[in-house]
N, C-alpha and C positions, 0 to 999 in steps of 0.2 A: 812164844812170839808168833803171831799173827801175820809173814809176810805178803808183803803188798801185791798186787797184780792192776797197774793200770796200762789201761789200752783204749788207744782214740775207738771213737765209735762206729767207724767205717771199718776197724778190723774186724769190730763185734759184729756187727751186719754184714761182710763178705762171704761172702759164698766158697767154701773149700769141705774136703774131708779128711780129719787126721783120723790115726785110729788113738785107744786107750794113752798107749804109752807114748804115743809122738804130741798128743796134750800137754802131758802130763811133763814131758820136756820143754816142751814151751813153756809151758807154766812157770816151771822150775828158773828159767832162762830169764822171764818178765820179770820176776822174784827181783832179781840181783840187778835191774838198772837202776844208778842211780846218774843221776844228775851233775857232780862232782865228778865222776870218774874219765879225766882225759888222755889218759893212753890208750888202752884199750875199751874204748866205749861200747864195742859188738860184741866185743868178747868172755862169755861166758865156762867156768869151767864148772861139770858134776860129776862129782864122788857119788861114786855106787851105795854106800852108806848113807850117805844121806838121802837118796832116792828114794833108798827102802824107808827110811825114820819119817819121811814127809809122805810118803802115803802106805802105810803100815802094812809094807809088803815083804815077800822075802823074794824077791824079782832076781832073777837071773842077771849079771853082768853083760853074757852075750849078749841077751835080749835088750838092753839098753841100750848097747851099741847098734843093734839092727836098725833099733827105733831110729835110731839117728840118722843112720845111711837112710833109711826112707821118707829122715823129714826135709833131708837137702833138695830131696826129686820134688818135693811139693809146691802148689803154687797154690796161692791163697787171690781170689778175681774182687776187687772192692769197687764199690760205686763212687758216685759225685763224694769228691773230698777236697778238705785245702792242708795243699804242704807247702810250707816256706812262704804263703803269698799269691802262689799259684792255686786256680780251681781245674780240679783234673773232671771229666764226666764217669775216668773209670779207668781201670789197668789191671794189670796181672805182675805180681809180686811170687819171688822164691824168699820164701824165709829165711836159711841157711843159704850163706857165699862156701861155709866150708864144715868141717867135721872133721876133728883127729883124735884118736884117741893112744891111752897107754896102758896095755893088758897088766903088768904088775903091779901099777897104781889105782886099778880100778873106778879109772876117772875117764870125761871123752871132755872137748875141747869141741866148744859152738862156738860160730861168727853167725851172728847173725848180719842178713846182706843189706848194704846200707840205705834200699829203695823200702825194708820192713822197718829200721828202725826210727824214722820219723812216726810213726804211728802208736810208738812206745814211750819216746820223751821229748822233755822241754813241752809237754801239754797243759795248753792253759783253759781250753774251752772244749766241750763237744768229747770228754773224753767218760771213761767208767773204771769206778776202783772197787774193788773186795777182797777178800782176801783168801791167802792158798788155801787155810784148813778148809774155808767154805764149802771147796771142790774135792777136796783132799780123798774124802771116803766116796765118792761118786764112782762107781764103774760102768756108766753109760757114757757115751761120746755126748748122746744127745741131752744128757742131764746138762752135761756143763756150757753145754752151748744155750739151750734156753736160762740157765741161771745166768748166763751173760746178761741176754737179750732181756730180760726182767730186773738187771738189777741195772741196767741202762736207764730201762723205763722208769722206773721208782727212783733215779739219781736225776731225771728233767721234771719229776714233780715239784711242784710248793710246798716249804718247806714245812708248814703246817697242817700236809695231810699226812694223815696213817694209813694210808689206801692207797695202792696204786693199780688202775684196771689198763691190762696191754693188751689190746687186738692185733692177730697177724694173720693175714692170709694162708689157707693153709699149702697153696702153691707156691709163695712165695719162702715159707719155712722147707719146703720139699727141695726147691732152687738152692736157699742159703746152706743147706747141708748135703747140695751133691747128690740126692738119692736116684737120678734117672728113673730106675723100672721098681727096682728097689721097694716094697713094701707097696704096693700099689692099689692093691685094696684098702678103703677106711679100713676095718679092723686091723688089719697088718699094721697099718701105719699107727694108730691110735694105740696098739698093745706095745711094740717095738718101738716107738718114739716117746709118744706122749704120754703115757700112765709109767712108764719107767722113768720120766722126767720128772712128774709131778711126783710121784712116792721119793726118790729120793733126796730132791730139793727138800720137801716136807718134812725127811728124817733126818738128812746131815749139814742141812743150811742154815744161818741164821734167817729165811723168809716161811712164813705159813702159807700154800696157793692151794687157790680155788679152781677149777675149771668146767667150763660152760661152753659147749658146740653151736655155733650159729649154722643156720641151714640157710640155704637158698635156692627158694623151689624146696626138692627135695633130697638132695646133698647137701654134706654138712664143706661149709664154703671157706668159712675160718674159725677160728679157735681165741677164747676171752677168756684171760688170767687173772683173775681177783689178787692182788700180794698185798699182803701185812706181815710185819716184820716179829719175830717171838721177843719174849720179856728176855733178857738176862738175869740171872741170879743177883742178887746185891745182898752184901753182906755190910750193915750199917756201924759205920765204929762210932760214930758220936751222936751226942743230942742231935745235931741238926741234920743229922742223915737220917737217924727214927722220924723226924717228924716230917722230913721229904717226902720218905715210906706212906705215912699218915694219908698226906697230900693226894700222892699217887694212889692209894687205896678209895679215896673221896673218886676223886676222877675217875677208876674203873666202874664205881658204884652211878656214877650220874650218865656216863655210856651207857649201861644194862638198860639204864628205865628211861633212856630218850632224852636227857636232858642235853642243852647246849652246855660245852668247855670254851672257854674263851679262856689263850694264854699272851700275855703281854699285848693284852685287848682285839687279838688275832684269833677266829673262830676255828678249833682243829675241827676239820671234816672229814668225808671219807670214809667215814664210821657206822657202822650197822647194828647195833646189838653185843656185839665182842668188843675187845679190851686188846690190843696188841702192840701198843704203844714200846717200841724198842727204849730198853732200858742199860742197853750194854754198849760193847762195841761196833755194834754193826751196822750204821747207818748216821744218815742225817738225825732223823728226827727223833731227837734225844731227850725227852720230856724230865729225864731223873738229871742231866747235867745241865740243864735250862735253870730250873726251877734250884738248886744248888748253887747257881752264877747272879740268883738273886728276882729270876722271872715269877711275875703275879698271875694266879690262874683265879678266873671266877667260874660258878657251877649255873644256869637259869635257866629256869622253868618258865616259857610263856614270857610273860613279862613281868615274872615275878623273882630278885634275886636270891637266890637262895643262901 
């Protein structure tokens, strides 16, 4: 099972630094809200067991608890947002009100503090969802924070495209992750930020990125994310799943050589010469359960249908 991680988008965009494993507790923490739960709604508990089993480590129990103590000192800085009805221009949030743990259960005990957890639930708009394993094998800080910030962007596309291009300043990425002096050369920044972000998004994420340095003048000024989303495996158990396959085999073939896809008389765009049309769990734009729920795809050349 795939658990959940949604978070409004003003937390995705705030500006803080955790390290590895005080994410990787958050993470863990987001996992477990649900919506039903009203006793303890901050309240989060993690078994050292399970910490290792969700990111295939063999992590020290102290070391979890460290993590802990130094995510209650954190503060996370977020911009223009709306909670309850009110529009804030910005503020400063501690995630954790408290941290206890129990050395012979090898478990710790998170609250998170009740000005973070509007940002987690009851979200109806303006929010992003994906899921733990996504991030699971990532050992960059900076991985999981652009696989946020990109999977935001590809969650305010149309639903009909397969492409999603994200532009960010590269000073304002510098700001959202804290770095002050920090990697201050392009190449520092570009080795230690952004080629570790892209390599491992590309290896353990459900997203395929591109990336492309814009200059200005002659420094590079921001930074442009090509995303497409990978196929999933499908394993066809009936007639009508083989000839989905069939379908979707047509459609990869009319992409290659330029042709227009038109599904349920909606043109998918976005599309360059590749095939990335997400075929699994990971995303909106789900071309193999569209066309399954009964959706019509046409293939045209010109104006000529094929």
């Amino acid at each position: 099972m795939n658990k959940q991680i949604v978070k409004h988008n003003a937390a995705i965009k705030a500006s803080y630094r955790l390290t590895l494993d005080e994410q990787r507790l958050m993470m863990l923490c987001i996992s477990q809200v649900r919506r039903d739960n009203t006793t303890n709604p901050r309240r989060f508990t993690i078994r050292h067991q399970d910490y290792c089993k969700e990111f295939g480590t063999s992590y020290a129990y102290k070391n979890m608890k460290e993590a802990a103590q130094r995510l209650q000192q954190r503060i996370i800085k977020v911009g223009k947002t709306e909670i309850d009805g009110v529009v804030y221009d910005g503020g400063a949030i501690n995630v954790l009100s408290r941290q206890m743990w129990q050395e012979g259960e090898g478990e710790i005990m998170l609250d998170f503090s009740e000005f973070f957890m509007p940002y987690l639930e009851r979200l109806s708009a303006d929010f992003t969802r994906f899921g733990l394993k996504d991030i699971a094998q990532m050992t960059s800080i900076y991985s999981i924070r652009i696989y946020e910030l990109l999977k935001m962007a590809d969650g305010q596309q149309k639903s009909n495209q397969l492409k999603t291009i994200y532009e960010i300043k590269k000073q304002d990425m510098r700001d959202m992750f804290e770095l002050g002096t920090k990697y201050k050369a392009h190449k520092d920044f570009r080795k230690r930020v952004i080629d570790i972000a892209v390599r491992e998004i590309n290896q353990f994420s459900p997203l395929n990125v591109e990336l492309e340095q814009i200059k200005k003048g002659r420094l590079i000024h921001a930074f442009k994310f090509t995303v497409t989303r990978k196929s999933a495996d499908i394993k066809p158990k009936s007639k009508a799943e083989k000839r989905i396959l069939k379908e979707l085999e047509a459609i990869k073939r009319a992409f290659k050589i330029g042709h227009v896809v038109k599904v349920n008389g909606n043109e998918i765009t976005g599309l360059s010469g590749d095939y990335s049309a997400d075929f699994g769990e990971f995303g909106r734009h789900n071309l193999y359960n569209e066309l399954k729920a009964g959706a019509t795809f046409k293939i045209e050349q010109k104006n000529r249908l094929l």
